[in-house]
Biopython code that builds the backbone (N, CA, C, O; Angstrom):
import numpy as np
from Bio.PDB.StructureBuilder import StructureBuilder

atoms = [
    (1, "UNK", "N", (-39.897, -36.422, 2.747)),
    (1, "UNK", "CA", (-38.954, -36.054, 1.711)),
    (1, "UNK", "C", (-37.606, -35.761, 2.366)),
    (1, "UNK", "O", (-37.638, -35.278, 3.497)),
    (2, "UNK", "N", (-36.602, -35.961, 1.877)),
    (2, "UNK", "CA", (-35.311, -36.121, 1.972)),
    (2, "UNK", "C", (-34.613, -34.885, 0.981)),
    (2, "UNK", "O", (-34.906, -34.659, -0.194)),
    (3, "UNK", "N", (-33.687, -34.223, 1.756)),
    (3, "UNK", "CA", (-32.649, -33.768, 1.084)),
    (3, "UNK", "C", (-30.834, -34.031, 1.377)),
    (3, "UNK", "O", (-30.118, -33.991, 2.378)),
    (4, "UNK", "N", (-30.662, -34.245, 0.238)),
    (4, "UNK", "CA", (-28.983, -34.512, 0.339)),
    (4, "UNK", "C", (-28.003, -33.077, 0.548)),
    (4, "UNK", "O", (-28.165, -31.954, 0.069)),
    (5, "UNK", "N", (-27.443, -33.353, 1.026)),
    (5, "UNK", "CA", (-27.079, -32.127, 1.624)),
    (5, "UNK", "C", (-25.354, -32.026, 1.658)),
    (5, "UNK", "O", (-24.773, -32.161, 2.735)),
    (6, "UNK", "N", (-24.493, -31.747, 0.222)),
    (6, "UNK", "CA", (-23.233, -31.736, 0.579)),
    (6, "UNK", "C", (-22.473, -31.141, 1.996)),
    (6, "UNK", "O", (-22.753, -30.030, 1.544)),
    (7, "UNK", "N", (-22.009, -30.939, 2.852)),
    (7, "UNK", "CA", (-21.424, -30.245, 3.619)),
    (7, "UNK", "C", (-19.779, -30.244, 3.993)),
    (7, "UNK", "O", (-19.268, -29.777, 5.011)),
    (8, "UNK", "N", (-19.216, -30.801, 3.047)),
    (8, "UNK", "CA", (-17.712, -31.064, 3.195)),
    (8, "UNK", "C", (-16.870, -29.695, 3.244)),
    (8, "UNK", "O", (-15.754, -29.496, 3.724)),
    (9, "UNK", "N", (-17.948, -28.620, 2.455)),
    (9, "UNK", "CA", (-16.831, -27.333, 2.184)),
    (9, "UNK", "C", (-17.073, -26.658, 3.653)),
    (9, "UNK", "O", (-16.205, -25.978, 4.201)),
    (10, "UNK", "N", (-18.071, -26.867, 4.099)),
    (10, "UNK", "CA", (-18.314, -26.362, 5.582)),
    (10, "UNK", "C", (-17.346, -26.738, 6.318)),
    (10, "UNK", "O", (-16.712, -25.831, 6.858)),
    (11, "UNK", "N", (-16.914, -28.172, 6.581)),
    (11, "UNK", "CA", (-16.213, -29.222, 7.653)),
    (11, "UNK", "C", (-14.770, -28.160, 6.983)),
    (11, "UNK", "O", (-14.224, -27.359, 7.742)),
    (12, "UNK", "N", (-14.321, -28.311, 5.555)),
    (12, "UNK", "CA", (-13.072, -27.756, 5.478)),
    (12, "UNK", "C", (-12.718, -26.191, 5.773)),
    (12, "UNK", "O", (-11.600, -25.680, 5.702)),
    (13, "UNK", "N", (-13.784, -25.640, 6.077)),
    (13, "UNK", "CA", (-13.261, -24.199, 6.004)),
    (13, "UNK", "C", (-13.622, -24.304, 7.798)),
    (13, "UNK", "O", (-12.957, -23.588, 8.546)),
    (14, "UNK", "N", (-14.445, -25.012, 8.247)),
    (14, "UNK", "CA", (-14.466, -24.897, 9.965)),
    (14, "UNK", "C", (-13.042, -24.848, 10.300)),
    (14, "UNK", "O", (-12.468, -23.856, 10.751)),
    (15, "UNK", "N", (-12.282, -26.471, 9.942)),
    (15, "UNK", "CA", (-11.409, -27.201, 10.238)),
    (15, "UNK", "C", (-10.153, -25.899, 9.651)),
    (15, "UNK", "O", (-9.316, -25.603, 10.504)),
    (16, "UNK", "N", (-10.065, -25.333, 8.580)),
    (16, "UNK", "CA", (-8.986, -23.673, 8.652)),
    (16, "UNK", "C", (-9.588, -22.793, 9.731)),
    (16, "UNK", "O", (-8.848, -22.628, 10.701)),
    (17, "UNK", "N", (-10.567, -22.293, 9.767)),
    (17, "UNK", "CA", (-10.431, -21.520, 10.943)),
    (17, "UNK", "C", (-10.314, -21.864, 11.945)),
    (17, "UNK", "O", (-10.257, -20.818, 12.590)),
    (18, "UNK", "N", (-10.185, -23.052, 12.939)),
    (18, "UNK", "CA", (-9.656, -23.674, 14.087)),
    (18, "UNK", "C", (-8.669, -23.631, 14.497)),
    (18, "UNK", "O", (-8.224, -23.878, 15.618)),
    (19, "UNK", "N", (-7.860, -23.020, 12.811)),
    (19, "UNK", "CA", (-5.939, -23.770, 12.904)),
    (19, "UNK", "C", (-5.527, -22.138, 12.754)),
    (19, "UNK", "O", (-4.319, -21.902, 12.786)),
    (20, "UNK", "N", (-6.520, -20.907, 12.579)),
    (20, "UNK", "CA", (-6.082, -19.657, 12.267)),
    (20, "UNK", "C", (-5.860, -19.093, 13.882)),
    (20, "UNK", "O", (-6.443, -19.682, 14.793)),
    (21, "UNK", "N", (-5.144, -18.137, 14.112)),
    (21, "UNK", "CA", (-5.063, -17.392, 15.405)),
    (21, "UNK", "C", (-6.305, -16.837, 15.944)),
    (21, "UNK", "O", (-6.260, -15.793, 15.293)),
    (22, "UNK", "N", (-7.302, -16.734, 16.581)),
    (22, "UNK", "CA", (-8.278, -16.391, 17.191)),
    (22, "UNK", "C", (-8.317, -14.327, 16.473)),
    (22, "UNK", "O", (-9.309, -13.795, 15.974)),
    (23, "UNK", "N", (-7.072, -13.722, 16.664)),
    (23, "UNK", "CA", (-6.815, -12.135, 16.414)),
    (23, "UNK", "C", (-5.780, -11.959, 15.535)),
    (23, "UNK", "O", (-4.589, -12.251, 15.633)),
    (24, "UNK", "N", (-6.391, -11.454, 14.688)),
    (24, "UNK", "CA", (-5.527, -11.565, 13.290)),
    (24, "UNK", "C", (-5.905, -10.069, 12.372)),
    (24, "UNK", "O", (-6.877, -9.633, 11.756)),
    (25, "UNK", "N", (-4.334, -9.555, 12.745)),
    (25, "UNK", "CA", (-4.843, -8.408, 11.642)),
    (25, "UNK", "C", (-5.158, -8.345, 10.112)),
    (25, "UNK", "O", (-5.043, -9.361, 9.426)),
    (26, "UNK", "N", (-5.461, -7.435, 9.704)),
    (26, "UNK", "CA", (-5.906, -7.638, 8.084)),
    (26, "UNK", "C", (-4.301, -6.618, 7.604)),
    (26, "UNK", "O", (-3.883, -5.532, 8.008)),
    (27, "UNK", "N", (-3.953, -7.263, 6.941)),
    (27, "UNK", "CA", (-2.741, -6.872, 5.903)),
    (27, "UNK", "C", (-2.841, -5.852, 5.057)),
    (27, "UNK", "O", (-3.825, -5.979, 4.327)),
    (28, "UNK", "N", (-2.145, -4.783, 4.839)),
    (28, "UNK", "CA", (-2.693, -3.806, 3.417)),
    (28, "UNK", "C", (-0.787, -3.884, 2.838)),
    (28, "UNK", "O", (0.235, -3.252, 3.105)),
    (29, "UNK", "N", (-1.185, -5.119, 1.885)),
    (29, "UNK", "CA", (-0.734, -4.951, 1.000)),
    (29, "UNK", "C", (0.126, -4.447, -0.290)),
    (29, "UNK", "O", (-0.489, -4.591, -1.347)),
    (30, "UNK", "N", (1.429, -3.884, -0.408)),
    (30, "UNK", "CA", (1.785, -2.461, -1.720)),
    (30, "UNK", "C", (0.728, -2.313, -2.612)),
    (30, "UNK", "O", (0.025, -1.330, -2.847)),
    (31, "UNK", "N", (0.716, -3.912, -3.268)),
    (31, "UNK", "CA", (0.028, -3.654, -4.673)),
    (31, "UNK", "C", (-0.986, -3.752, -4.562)),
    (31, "UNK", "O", (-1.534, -3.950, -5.647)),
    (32, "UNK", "N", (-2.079, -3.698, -3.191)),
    (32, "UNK", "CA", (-3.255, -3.309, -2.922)),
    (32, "UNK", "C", (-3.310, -2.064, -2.667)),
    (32, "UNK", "O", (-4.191, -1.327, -3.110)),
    (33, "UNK", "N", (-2.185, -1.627, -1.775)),
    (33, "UNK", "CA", (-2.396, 0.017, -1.608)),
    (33, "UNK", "C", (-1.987, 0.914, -2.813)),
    (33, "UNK", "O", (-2.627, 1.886, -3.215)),
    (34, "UNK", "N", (-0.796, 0.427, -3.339)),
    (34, "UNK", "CA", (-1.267, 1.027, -4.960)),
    (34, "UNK", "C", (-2.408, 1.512, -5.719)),
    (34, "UNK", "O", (-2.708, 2.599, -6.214)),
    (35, "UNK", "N", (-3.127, -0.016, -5.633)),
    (35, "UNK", "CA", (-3.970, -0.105, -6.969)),
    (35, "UNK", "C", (-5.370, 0.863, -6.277)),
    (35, "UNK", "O", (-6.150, 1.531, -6.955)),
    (36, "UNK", "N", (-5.399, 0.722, -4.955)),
    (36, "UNK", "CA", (-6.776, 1.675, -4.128)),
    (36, "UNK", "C", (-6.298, 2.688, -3.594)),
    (36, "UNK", "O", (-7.088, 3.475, -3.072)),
    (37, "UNK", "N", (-4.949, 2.953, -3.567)),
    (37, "UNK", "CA", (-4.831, 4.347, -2.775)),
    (37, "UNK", "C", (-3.757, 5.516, -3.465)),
    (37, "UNK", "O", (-3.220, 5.087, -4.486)),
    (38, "UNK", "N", (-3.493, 6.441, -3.209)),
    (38, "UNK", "CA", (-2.729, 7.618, -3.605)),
    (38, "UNK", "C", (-1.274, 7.242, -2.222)),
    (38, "UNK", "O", (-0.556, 8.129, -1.760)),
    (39, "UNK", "N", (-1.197, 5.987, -1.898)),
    (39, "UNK", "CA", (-0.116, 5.580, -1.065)),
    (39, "UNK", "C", (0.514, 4.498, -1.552)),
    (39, "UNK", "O", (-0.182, 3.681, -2.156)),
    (40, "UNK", "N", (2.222, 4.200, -1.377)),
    (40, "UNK", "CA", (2.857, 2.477, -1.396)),
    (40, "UNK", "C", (2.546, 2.113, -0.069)),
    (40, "UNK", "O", (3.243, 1.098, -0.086)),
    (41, "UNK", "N", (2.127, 2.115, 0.927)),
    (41, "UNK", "CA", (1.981, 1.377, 1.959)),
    (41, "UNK", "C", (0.716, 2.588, 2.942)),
    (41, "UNK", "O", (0.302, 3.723, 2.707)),
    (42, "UNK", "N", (0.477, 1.605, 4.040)),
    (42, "UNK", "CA", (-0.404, 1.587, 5.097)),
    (42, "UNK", "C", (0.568, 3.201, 5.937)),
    (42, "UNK", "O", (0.303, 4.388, 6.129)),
    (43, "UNK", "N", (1.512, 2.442, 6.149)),
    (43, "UNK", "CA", (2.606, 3.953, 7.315)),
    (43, "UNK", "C", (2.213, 5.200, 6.027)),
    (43, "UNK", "O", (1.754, 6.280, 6.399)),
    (44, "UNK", "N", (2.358, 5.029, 5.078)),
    (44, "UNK", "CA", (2.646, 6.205, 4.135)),
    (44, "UNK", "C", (1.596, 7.269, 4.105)),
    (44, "UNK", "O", (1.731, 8.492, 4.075)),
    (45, "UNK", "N", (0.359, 6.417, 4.122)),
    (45, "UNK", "CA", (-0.848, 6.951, 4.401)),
    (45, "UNK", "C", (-1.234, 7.571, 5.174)),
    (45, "UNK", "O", (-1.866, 8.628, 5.194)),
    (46, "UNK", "N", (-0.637, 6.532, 6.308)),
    (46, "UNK", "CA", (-1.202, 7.403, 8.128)),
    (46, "UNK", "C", (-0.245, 8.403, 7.932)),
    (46, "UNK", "O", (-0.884, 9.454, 7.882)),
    (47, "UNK", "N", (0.812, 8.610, 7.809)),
    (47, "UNK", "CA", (2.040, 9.758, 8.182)),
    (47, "UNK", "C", (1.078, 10.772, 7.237)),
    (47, "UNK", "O", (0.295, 11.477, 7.874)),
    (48, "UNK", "N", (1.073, 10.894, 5.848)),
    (48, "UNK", "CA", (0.212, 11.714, 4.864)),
    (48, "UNK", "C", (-0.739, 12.311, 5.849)),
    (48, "UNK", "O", (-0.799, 13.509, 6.125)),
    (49, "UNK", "N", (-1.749, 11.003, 6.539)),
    (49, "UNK", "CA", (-2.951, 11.677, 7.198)),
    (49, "UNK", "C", (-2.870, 13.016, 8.080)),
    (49, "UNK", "O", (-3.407, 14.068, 7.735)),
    (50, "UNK", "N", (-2.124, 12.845, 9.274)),
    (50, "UNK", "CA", (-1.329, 12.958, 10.434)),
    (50, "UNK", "C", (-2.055, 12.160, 11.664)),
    (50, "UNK", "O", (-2.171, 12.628, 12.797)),
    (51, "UNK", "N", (-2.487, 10.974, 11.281)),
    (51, "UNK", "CA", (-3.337, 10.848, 12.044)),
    (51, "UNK", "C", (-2.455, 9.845, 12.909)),
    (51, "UNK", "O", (-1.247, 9.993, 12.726)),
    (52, "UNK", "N", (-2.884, 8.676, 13.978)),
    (52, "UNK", "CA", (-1.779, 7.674, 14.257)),
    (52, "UNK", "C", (-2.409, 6.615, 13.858)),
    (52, "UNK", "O", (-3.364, 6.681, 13.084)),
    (53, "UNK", "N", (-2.027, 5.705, 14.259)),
    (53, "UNK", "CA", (-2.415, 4.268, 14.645)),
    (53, "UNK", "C", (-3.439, 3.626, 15.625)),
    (53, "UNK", "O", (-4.305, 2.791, 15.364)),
    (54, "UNK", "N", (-3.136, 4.210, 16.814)),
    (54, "UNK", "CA", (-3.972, 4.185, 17.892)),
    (54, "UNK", "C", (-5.658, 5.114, 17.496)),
    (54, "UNK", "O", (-6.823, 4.732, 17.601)),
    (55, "UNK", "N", (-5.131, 6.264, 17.088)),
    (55, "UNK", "CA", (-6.398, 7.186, 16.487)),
    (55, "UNK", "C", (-7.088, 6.108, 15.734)),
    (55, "UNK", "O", (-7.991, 5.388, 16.158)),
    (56, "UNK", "N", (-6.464, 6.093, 14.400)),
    (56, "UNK", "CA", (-7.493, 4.981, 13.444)),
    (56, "UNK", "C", (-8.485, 4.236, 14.319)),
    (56, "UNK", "O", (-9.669, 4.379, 14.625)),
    (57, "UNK", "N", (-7.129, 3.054, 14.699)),
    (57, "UNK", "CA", (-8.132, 1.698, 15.820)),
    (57, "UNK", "C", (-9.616, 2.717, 16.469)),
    (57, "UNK", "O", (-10.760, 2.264, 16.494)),
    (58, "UNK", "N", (-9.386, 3.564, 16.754)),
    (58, "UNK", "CA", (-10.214, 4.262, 17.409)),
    (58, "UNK", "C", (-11.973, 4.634, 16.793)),
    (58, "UNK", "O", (-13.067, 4.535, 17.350)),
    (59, "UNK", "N", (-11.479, 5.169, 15.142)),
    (59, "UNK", "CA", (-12.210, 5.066, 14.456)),
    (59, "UNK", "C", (-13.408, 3.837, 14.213)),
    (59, "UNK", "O", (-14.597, 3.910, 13.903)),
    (60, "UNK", "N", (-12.497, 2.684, 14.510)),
    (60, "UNK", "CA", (-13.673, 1.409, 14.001)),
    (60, "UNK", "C", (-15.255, 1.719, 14.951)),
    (60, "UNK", "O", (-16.310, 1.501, 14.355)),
    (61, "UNK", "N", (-15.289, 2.119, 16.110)),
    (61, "UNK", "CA", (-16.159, 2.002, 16.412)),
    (61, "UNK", "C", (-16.930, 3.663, 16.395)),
    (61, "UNK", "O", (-18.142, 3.874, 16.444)),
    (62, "UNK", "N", (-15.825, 4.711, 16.311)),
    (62, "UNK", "CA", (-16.101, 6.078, 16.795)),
    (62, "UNK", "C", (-15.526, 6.929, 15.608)),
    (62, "UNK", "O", (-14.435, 7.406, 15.923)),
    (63, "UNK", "N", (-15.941, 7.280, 14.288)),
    (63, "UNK", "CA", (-16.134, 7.677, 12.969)),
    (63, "UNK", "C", (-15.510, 9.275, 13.475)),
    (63, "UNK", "O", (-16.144, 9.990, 14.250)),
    (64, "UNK", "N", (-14.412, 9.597, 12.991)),
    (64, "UNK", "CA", (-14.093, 10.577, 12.543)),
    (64, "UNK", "C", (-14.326, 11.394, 11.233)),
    (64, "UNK", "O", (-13.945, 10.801, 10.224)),
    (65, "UNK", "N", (-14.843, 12.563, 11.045)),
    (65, "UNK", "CA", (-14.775, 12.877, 9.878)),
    (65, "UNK", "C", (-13.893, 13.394, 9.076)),
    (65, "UNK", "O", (-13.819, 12.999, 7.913)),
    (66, "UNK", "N", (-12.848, 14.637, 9.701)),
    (66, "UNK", "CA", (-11.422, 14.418, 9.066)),
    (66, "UNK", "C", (-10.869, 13.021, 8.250)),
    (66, "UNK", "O", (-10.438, 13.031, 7.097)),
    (67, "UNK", "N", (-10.955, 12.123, 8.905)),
    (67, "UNK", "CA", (-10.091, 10.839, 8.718)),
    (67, "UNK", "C", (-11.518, 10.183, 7.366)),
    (67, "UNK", "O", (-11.215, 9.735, 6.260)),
    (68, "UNK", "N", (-12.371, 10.260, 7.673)),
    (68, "UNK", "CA", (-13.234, 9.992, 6.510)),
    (68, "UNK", "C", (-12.861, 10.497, 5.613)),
    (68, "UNK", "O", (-12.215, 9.756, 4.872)),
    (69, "UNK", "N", (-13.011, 11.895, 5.172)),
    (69, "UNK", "CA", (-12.957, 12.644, 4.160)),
    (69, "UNK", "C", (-11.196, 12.508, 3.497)),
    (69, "UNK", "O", (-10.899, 12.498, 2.302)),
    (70, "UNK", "N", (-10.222, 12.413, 4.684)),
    (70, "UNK", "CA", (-9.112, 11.651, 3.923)),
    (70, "UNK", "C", (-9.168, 10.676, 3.017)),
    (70, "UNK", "O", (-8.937, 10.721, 1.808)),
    (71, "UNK", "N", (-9.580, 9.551, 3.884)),
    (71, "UNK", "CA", (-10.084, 8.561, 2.610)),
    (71, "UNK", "C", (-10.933, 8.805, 1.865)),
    (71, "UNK", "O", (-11.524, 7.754, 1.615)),
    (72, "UNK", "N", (-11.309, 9.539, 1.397)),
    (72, "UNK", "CA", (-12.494, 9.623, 0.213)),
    (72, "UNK", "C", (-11.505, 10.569, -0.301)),
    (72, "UNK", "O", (-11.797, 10.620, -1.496)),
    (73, "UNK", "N", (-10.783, 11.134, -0.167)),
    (73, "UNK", "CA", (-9.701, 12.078, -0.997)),
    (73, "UNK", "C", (-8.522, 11.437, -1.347)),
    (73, "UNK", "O", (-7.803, 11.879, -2.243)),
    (74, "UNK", "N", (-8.238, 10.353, -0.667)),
    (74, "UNK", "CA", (-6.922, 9.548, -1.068)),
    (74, "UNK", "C", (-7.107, 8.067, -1.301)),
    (74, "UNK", "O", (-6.206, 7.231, -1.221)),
    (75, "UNK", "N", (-8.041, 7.894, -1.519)),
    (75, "UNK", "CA", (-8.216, 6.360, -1.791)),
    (75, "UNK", "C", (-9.815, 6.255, -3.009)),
    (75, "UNK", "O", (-10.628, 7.062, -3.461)),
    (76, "UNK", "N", (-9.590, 4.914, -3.100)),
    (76, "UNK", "CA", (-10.999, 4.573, -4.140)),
    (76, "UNK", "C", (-11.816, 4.309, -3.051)),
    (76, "UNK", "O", (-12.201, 3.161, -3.272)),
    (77, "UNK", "N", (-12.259, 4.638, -2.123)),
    (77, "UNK", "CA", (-13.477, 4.144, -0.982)),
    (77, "UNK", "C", (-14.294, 5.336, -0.479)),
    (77, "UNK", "O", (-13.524, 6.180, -0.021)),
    (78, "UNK", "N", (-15.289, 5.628, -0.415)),
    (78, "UNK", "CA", (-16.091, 6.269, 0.336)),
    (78, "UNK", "C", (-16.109, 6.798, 1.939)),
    (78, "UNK", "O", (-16.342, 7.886, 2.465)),
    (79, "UNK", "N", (-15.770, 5.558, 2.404)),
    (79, "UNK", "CA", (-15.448, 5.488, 3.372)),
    (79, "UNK", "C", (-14.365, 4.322, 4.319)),
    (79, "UNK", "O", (-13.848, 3.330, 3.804)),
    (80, "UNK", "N", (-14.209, 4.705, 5.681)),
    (80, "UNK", "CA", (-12.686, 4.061, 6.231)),
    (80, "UNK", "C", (-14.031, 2.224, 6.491)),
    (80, "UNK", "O", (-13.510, 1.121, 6.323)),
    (81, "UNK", "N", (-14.831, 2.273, 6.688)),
    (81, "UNK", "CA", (-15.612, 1.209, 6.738)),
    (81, "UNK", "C", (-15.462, 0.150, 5.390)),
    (81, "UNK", "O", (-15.062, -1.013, 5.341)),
    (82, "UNK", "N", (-15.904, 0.966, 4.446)),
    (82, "UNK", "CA", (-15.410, 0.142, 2.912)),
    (82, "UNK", "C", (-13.919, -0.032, 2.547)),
    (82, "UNK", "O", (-13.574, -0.766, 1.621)),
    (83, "UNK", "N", (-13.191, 0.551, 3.180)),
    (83, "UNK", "CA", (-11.883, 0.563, 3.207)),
    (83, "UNK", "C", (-11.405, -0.677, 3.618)),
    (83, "UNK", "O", (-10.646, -1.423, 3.000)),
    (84, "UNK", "N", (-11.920, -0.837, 4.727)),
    (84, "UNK", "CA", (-11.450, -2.306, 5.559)),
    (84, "UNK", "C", (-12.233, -3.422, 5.130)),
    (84, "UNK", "O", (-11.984, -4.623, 5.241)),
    (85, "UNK", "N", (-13.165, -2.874, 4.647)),
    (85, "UNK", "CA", (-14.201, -4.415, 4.350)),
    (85, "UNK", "C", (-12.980, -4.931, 3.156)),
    (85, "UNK", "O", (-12.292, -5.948, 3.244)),
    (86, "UNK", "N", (-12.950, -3.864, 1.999)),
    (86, "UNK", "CA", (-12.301, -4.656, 0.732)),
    (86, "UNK", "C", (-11.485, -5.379, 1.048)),
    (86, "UNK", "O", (-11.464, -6.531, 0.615)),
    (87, "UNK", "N", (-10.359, -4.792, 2.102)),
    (87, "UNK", "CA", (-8.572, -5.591, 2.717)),
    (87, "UNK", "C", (-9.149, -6.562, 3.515)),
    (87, "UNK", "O", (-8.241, -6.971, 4.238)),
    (88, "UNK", "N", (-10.056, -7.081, 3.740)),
    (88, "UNK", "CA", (-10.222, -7.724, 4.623)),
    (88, "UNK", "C", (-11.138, -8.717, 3.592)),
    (88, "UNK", "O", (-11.184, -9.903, 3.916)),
    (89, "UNK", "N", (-11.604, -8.452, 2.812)),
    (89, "UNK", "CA", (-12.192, -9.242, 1.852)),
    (89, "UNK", "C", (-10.868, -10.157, 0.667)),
    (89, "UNK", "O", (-10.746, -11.255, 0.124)),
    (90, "UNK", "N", (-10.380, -9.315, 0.733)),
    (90, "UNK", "CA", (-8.865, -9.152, -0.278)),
    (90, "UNK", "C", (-8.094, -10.958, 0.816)),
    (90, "UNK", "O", (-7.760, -12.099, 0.498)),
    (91, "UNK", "N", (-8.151, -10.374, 1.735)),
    (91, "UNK", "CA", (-7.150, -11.166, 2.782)),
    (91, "UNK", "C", (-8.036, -12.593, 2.583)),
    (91, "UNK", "O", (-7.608, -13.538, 1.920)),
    (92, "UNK", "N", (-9.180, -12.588, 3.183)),
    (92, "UNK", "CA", (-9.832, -13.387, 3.377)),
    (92, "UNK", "C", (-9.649, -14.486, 2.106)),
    (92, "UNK", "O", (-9.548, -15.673, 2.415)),
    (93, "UNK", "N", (-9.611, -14.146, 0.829)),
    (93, "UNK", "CA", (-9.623, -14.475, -0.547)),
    (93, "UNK", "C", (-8.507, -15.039, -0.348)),
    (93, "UNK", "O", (-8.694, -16.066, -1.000)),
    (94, "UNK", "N", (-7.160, -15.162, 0.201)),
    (94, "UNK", "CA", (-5.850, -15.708, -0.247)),
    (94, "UNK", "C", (-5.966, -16.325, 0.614)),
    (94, "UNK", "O", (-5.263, -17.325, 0.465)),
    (95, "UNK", "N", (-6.727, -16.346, 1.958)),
    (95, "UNK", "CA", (-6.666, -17.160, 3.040)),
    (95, "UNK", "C", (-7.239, -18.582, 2.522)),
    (95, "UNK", "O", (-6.702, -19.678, 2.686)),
    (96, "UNK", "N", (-8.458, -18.305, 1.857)),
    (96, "UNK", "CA", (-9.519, -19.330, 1.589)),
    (96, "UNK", "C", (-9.833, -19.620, 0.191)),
    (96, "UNK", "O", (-10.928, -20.057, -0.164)),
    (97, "UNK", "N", (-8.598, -19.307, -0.810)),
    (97, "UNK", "CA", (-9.142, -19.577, -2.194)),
    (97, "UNK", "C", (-9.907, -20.717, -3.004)),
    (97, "UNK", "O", (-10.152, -20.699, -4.210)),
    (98, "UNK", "N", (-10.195, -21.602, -2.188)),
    (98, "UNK", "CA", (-10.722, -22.734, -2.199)),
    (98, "UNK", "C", (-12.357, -22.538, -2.112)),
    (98, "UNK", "O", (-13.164, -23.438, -2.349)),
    (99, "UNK", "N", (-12.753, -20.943, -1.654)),
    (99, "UNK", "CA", (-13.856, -21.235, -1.314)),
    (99, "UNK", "C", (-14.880, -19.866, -1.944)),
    (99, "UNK", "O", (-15.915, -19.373, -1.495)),
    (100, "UNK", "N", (-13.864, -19.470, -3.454)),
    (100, "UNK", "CA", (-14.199, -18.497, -4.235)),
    (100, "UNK", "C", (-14.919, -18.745, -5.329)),
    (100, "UNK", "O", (-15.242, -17.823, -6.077)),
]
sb = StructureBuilder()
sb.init_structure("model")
sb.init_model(0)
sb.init_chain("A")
sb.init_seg("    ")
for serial, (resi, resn, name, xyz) in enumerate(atoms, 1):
    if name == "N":
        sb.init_residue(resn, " ", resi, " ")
    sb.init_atom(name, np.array(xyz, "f"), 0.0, 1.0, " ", f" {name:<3s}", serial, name[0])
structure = sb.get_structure()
């Protein structure tokens, strides 16, 4: 038995990520940080926090709870993990609308 097997949307979305930068930050958006946060922008937030930049990055692998409980007090997310998935889901979506 035989199966047919489209695979063209595969070949086209390989063939975009080949042509994307290998390290690519995820974008936050106004009218994303609007619509999910108690901020107009990403700086507005961190300054609010007091936290930095370097701190955050820090977070991805090593969970602060201050900085948690910020976001769960200033944003629609639970946590800084769901935080990034959505913007990064968000991004991904304008990158690849072809494949929604």
């Amino acid at each position: 038995m035989t199966v047919d097997f489209d695979d063209s949307g595969f070949k086209r979305l390989r063939k975009k990520l080949e042509g994307m930068p290998e390290v690519q930050q995820v974008p936050f958006p106004p009218e994303l940080m609007r619509k999910y946060t108690d901020y107009e922008s990403m700086e507005g937030l961190l300054s609010a926090s007091g936290f930095s930049v370097e701190q955050v990055r820090s977070f991805q692998n090593n969970p602060n709870e201050q900085w948690e409980q910020f976001i769960r007090t200033h944003t629609r997310f639970s946590s800084w993990r769901e935080f990034m998935k959505a913007f990064t889901i968000e991004h991904l979506r304008k990158q690849f609308p072809e494949f929604q």
